[in-house]
C-alpha positions in Angstrom: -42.1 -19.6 -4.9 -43.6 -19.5 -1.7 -47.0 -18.7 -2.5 -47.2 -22.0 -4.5 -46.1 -23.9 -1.9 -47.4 -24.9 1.9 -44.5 -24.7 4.6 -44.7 -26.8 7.8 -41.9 -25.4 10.3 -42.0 -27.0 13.7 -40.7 -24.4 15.7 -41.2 -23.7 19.6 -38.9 -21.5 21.6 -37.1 -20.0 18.3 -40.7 -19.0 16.7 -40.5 -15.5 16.4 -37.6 -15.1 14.2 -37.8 -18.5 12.3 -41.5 -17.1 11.3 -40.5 -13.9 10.5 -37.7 -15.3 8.4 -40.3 -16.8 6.7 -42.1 -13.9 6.1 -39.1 -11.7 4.8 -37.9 -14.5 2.4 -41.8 -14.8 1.0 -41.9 -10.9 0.7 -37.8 -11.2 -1.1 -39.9 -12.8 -3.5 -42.6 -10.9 -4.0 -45.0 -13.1 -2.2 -47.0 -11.1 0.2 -48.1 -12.6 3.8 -51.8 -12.8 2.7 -51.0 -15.6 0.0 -48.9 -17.9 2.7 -49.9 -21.3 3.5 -48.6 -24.0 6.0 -48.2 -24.2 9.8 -45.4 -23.3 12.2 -45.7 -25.5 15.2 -45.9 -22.2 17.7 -46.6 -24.6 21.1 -44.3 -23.7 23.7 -46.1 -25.2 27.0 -45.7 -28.9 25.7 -41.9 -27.9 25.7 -42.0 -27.3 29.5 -43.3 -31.0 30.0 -41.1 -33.1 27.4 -39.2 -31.2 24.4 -37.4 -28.4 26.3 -36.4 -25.8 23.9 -38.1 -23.4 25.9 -35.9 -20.0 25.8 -38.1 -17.7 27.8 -40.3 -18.4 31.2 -43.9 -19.4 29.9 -46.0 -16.2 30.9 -43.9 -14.3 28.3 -44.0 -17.3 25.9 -47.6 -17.2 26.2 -47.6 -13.5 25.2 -45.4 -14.8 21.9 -48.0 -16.9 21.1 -50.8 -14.6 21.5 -49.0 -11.9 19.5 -48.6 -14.8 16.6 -52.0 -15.3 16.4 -53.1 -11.6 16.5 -50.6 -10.6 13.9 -51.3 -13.6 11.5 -55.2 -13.6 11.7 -54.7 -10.1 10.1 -52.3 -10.1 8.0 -51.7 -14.2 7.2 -55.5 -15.5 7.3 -54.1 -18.9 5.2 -51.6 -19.5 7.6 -52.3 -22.0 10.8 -50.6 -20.8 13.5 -50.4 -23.3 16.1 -50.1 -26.9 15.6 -50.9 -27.9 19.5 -48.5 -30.8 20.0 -49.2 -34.6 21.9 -46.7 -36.6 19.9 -43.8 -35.2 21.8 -46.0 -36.0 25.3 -46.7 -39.6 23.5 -42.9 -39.6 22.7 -42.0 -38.6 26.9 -44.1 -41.6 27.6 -47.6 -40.0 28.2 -50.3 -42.7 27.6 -53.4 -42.2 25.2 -55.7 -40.4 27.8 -52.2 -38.2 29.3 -51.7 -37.6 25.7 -55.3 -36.4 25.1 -55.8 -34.7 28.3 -52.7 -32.3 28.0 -52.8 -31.5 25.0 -56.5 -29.6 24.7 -55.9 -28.6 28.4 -52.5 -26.6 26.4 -55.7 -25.6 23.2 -57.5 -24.4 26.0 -54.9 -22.0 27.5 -53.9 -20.9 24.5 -57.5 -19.9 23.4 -57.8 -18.0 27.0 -54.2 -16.2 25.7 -56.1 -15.0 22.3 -59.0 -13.9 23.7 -57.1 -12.0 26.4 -55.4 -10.4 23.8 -58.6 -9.2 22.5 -59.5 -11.8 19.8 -63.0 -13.6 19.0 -63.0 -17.2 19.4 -64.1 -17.1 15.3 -61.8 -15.1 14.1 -58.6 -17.9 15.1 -60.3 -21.5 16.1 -60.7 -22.5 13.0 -56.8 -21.6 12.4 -55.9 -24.0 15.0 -54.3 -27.9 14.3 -53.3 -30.8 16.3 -50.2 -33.3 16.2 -50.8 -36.4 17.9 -48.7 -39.1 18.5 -50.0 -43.0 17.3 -48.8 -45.8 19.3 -49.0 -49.6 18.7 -52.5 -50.2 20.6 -54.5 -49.7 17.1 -58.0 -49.8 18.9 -57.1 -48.1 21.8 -55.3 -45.0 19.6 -58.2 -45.0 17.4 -60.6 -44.6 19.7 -57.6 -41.4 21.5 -58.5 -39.4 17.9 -61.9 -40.2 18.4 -62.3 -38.8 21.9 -60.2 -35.8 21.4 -62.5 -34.5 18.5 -65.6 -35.1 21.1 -64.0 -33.1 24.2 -61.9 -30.4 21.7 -65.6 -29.5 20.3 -66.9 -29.4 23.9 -64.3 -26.9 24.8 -64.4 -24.6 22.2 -68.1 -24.1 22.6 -67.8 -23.7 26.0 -65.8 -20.6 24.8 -69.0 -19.2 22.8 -68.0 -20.5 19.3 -70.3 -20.1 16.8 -68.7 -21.1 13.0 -68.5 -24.6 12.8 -64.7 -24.6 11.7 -64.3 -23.4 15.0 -65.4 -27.0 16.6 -63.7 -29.1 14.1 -60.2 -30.9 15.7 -58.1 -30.9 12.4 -55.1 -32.8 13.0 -52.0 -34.3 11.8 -50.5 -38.1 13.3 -46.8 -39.5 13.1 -46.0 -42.7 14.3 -44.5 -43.4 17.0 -40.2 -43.1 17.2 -40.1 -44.8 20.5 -41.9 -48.2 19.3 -39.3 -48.3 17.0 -36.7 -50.9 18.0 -32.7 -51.0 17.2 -32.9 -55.0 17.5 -34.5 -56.9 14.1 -35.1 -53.2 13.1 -37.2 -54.6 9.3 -40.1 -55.7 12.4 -40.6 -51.6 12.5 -41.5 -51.5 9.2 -44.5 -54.1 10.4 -45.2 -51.6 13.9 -45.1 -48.3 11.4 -48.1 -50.3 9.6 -50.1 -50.9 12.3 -50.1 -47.2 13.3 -50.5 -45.8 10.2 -53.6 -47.8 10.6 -54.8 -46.7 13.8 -53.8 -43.1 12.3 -55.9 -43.9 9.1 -59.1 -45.5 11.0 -59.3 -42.6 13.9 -59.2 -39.7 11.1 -56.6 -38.1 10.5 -56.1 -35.9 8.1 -52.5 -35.7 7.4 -49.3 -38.1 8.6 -45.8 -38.9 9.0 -44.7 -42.7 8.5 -41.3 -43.1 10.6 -38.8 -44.8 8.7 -37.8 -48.5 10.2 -34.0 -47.7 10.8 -34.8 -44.8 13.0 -33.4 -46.1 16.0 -30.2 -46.5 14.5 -29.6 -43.3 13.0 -30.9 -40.9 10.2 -32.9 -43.0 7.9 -31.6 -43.7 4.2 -33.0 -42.8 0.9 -34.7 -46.8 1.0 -36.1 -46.5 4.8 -37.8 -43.3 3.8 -38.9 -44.7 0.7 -40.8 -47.7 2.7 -42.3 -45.4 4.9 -43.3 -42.9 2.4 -45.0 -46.0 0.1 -46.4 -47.2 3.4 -48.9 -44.6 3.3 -49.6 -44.4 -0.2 -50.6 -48.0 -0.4 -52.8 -47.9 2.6 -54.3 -44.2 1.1 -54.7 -45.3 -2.1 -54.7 -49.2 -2.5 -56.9 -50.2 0.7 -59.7 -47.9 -0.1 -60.0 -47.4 4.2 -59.9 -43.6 3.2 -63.3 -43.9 1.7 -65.9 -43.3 4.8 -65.4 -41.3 7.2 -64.6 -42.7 11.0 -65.2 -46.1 9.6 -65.0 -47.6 13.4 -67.5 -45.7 14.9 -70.7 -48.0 15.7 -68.4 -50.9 16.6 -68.8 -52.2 20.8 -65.0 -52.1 21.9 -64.6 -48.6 19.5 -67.0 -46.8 21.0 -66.4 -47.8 24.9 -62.8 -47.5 24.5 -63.4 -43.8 23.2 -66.3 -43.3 26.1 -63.3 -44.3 28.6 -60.8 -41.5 27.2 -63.7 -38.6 26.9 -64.0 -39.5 30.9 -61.1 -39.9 31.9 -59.4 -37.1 30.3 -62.4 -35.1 30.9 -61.5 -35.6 34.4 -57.6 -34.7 34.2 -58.8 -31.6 32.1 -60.8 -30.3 35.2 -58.2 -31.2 37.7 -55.8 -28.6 35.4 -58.3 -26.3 35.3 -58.6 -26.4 39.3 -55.0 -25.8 39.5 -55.4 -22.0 37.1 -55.1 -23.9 33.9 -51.9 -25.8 32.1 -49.4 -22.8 33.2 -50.1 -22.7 36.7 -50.0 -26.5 36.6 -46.8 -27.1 34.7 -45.3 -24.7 36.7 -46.3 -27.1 39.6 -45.1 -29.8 38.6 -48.5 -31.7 37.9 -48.1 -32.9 34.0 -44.7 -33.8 33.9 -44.8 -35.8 36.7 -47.2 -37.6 35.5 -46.1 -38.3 32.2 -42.7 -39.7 33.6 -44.5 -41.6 36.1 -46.1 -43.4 33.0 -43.0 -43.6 31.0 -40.8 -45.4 33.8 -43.9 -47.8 34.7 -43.7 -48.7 30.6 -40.2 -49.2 30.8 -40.0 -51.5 33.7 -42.8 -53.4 32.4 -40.8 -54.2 28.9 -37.5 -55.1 30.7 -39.1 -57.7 32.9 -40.5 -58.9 29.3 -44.6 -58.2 30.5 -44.9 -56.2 27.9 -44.2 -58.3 24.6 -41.8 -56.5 22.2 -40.7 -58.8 19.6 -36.8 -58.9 18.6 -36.6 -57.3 22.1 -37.6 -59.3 24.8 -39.5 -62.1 22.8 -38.5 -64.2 19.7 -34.9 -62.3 20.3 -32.2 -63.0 17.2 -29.4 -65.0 17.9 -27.3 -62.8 15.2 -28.3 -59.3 14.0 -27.0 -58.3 10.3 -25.6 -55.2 10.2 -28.3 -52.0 9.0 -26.9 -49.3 6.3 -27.4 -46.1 7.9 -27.0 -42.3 7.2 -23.7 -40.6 7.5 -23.8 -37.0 8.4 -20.4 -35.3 8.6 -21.6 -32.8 11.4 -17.7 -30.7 11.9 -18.6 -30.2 8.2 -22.4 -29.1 8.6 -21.5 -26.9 11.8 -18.3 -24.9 9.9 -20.8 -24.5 6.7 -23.5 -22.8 9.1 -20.5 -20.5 10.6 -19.1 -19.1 7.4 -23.1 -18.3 6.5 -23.2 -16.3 9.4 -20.0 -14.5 8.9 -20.8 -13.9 5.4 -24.1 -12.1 6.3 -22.4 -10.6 8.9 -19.7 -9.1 6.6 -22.3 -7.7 4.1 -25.2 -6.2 6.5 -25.5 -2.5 8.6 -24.7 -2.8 11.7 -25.7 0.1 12.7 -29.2 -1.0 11.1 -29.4 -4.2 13.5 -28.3 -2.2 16.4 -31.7 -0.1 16.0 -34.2 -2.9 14.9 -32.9 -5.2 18.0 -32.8 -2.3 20.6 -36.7 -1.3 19.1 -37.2 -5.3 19.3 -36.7 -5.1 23.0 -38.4 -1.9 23.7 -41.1 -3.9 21.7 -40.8 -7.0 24.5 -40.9 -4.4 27.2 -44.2 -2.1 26.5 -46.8 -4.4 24.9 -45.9 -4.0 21.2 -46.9 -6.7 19.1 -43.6 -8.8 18.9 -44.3 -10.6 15.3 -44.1 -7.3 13.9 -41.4 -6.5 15.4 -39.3 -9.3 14.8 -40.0 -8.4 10.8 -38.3 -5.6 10.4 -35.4 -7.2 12.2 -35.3 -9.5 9.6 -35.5 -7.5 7.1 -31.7 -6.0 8.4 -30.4 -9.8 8.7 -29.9 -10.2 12.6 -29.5 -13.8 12.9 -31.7 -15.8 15.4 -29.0 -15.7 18.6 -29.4 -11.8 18.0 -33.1 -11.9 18.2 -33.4 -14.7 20.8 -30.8 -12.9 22.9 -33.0 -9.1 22.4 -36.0 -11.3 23.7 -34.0 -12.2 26.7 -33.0 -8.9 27.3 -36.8 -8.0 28.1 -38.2 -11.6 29.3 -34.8 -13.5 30.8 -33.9 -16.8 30.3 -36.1 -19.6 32.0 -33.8 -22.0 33.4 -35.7 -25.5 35.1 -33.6 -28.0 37.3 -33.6 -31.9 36.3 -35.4 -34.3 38.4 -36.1 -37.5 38.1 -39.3 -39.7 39.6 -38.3 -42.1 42.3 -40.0 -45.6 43.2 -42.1 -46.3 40.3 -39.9 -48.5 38.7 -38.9 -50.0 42.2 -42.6 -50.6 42.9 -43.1 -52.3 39.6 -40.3 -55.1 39.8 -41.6 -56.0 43.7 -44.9 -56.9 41.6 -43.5 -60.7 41.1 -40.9 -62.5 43.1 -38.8 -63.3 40.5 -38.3 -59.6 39.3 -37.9 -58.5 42.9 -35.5 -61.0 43.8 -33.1 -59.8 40.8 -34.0 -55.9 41.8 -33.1 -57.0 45.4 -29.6 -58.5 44.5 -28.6 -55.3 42.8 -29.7 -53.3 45.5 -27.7 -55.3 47.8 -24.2 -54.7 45.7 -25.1 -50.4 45.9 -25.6 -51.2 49.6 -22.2 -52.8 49.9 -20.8 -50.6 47.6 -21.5 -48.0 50.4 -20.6 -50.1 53.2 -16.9 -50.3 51.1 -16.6 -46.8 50.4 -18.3 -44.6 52.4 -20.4 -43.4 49.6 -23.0 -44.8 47.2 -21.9 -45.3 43.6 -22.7 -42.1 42.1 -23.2 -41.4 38.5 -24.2 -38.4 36.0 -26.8 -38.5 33.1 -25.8 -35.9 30.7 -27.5 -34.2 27.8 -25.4 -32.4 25.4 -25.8 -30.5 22.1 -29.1 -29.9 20.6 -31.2 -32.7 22.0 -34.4 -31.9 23.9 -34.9 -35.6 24.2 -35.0 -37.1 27.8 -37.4 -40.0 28.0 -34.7 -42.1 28.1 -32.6 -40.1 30.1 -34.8 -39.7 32.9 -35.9 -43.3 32.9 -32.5 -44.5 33.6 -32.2 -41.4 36.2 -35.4 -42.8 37.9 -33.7 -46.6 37.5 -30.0 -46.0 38.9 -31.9 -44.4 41.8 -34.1 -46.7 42.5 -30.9 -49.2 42.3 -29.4 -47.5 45.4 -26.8 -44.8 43.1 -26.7 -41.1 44.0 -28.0 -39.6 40.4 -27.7 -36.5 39.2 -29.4 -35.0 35.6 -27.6 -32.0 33.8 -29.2 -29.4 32.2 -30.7 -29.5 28.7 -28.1 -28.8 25.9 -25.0 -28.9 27.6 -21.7 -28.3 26.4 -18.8 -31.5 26.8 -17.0 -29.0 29.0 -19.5 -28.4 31.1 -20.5 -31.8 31.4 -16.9 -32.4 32.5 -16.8 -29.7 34.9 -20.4 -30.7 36.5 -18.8 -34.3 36.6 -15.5 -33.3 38.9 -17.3 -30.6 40.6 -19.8 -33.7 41.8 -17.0 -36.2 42.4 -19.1 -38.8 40.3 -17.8 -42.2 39.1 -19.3 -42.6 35.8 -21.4 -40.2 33.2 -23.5 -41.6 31.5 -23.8 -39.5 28.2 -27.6 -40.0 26.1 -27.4 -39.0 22.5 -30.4 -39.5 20.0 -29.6 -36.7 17.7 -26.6 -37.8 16.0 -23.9 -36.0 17.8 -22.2 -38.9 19.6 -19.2 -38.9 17.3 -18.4 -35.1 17.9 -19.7 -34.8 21.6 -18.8 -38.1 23.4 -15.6 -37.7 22.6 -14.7 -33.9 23.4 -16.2 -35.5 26.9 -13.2 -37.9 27.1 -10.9 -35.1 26.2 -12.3 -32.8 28.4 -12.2 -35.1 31.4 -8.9 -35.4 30.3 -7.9 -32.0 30.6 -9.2 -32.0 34.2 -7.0 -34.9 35.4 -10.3 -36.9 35.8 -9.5 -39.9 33.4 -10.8 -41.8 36.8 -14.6 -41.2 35.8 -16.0 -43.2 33.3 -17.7 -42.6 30.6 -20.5 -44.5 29.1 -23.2 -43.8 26.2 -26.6 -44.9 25.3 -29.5 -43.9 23.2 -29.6 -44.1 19.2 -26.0 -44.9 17.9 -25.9 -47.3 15.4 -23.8 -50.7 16.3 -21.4 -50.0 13.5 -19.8 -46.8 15.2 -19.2 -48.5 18.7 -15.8 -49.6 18.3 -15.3 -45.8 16.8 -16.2 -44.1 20.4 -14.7 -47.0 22.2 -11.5 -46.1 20.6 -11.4 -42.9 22.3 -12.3 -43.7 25.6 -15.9 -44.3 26.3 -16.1 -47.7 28.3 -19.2 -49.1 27.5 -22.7 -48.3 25.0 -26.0 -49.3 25.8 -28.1 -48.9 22.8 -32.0 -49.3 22.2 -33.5 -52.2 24.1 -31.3 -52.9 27.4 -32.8 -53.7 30.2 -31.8 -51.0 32.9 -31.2 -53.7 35.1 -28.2 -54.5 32.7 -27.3 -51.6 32.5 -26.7 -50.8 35.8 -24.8 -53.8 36.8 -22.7 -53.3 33.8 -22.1 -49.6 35.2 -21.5 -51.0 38.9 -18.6 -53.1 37.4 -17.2 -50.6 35.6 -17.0 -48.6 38.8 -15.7 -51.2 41.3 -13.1 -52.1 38.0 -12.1 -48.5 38.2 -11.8 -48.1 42.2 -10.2 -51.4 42.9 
């Protein structure tokens, strides 16, 4: 039963009906909203910087939020309603004072959004968690929990707290997925360690050990199992649980966390200049940043300054293959179909009809939307029909992809030896042109449910840099209209990212639908997570060449400028 159990959901742009599907399934059970437990992730602004599964434009997904929070202080007191998010900055590439800074400056709006909406600081602070992101620089991420705690304190009492639950930062940590690495993966089992550690020593009161095989796919039963025990033993073997902040006192600790309170302290009042996080991620400010950051990171590992072992250091001369999980998605996606037509065939439609049309009269005069969405639940729309009722009042918010240019550029001309080998590829692009009348030209292409782009827009920022003519498709696109954005751009190549395990069923459909256009003349290559073992399976059907975890983008993009001058000669 759901009173006897806490529920952690992480939902963003999908809150309100996942929540109030929550709420009818307690109350099918008897369970009433008062006795509910758990936290529902509820923190749509980090979306616009790195996630992306924003639905509506963020003043309305403000107002969401602020409803939540009304509606669940008074009628779900146990409940926490927001867990404000800096993994999934950490995750985009944000370093420890990015990650800090942006996520209170998003606390901080959200606050301002409650109190607008009439509430006292008391009455919700205390209902408010964190989810940061730990990295493999132990001292310097303990030290990032450390300062957040300090400035998070500051802020609320700038906003007139008085209880002092209010103050408190409660958090939750995960490792880090991007440390992990597809090369010598049983090293991640050594990197998840260290940042449980740096989780452990900074205070956290709940966490998330990645499994080591992550990079290659869905973990197994035995990679969860390590990652599970790897917290257990350091929780209940290593006795570092005993005292609280057991750092705190030490030189390098205490600077280090002096550092982030000012420099983050200083990013914080350059948002707040700008009208606060939504004025300044609709600028541009954050996100820039953040990718900024990741592409610097990036070029810094490929030119092997920064040390990652199995990687660019102490590399493997032959990799044994890694079991990994096996997820039969056609299957998974025709299960979730006949679900919906099953509820469909067994609900009133007339009943729907009503709740959805009152859900968007609810969206249009002020109503408070968690209560609406309820009662729509309680009829059995499905979330499309709620999302798309939402829509019908707020729109859909719709963001083009860019990438940063000249970061990564700037960092190789740091040494003459990584300039020289930038230089030489930037001479073939230039010739390439001189040939052809155009520069090589190539798409990066998101498809299915993947909100991931570090990587994307890395190698964006790379191949541009590198002399091609790059363009990013939107967020969660289909394989036909990846095809159709391809042909209608007259591209060479599209490079296709997956890291949410729908390369076997979306890569291909790609091929085909390339195909179908008389376009077999535009290659198509993949990267991201794909485990080794299914390369041969997507080379089968046409994809010309994968770049998994760990290539250099220099690599990559003389690999790509082959494949092109193969194709065209």
């Amino acid at each position: 039963p759901l009173d006897k159990m806490s529920v952690s959901m992480t939902m963003n742009g999908a809150v309100l009906p996942v929540l109030a599907f929550y709420i009818v399934a307690a109350e099918e059970q008897g369970v009433t909203p008062d006795k509910l437990t758990g936290t529902i992730q509820n923190d749509i602004l980090k979306e616009y910087l790195c996630r992306n599964t924003y639905i509506y434009p963020p003043k309305p997904s403000m107002r969401i939020i602020a409803d939540i929070i009304a509606w669940c202080s008074g009628n779900m007191p146990r409940f926490n309603t927001i867990s404000i998010s800096g993994y999934h900055m950490g995750e985009a590439g944000a370093n420890c004072v990015q990650q800090v800074a942006f996520t209170l400056a998003d606390g901080i709006e959200y606050i301002k959004a409650a109190i607008s909406a009439g509430l006292k600081i008391d009455d919700f602070a205390p209902r408010l968690s964190f989810f940061f992101g730990i990295g493999m620089d132990l001292f310097m991420n303990v030290a990032m929990l450390r300062a957040a705690r300090y400035l998070w304190s500051e802020a609320v009492s700038g906003f007139g707290a008085q209880d002092p639950k209010s103050l408190a930062l409660r958090t939750h940590c995960q490792t880090s997925g991007w440390s992990l690495t597809e090369q010598d993966p049983y090293n991640n089992v050594i990197r998840t360690t260290i940042e449980a550690l740096a989780a452990t020593l900074g205070g956290t009161q709940s966490l998330h050990t990645n499994a080591f095989d992550e990079a290659l796919g869905l973990p197994t039963d035995f990679s969860a199992r390590i990652a599970r025990n790897t917290q257990i033993i350091i929780q209940e073997e290593s006795e570092l649980c005993r005292t609280v902040d057991p750092l705190a006192g030490s030189y390098y600790i205490e600077s280090l966390t002096d550092q982030i309170v000012k420099q983050a302290r200083a990013i914080i009042q350059q948002i707040d200049e700008a009208g606060g996080m939504a004025k300044a991620i609709e600028a541009g400010l954050p996100k820039r940043m953040i990718e900024e950051a990741s592409a610097r990171e990036q070029s810094l590992i490929d030119q092997g300054k920064r040390v990652i072992v199995g990687v660019n250091k102490y590399k493997l001369d032959h990799e044994d293959e890694t079991d990994v999980l096996e997820i039969d998605n056609v299957m998974v996606r025709n299960e979730q179909i006949a679900s919906l037509e099953r509820i469909r065939a067994t609900r009133d439609d007339a009943a729907v009809t009503a709740a959805l049309n009152a859900l968007t009269h609810a969206a249009q005069h002020n109503e408070n939307l968690l209560a609406a969405a309820v009662n729509v639940a309680r009829v059995r729309a499905t979330l499309g029909e709620i999302s798309d009722a939402l829509e019908a009042a707020f729109d859909r918010y719709l963001v083009p992809s860019q990438c940063v240019t000249g970061v990564i550029a700037q960092s190789y001309h740091q040494s003459e030896k990584s300039a020289s080998e930038f230089d030489a590829i930037v001479a073939q692009t230039e010739q390439f042109l001189a040939d052809n009348g155009r520069r090589p030209r190539i798409l990066i292409a998101k498809m299915g449910q993947d909100g991931h782009d570090r990587g994307a827009k890395v190698i964006a920022s790379a191949y541009s840099d590198l002399g091609f003519d790059v363009d990013l498709s939107p967020m969660f696109s289909t394989p036909e209209e990846i095809a159709r954005l391809a042909v209608e751009n007259d591209v060479h190549v599209v490079g296709a990212s997956s890291l949410a395990a729908g390369h076997k069923t979306l890569i291909p459909e790609l091929v085909e639908a390339l195909k179908k256009w008389g376009r077999e003349d535009i290659c198509v290559v993949a990267g991201g997570v794909i485990p080794p073992q299914d390369y041969a399976f997507l080379q089968e059907r046409g994809v010309a060449a994968i770049y998994g975890p760990g290539t250099p983008m220099l690599d990559s993009v003389r690999g790509v400028l082959n494949l092109i001058s193969q194709h065209h000669d």
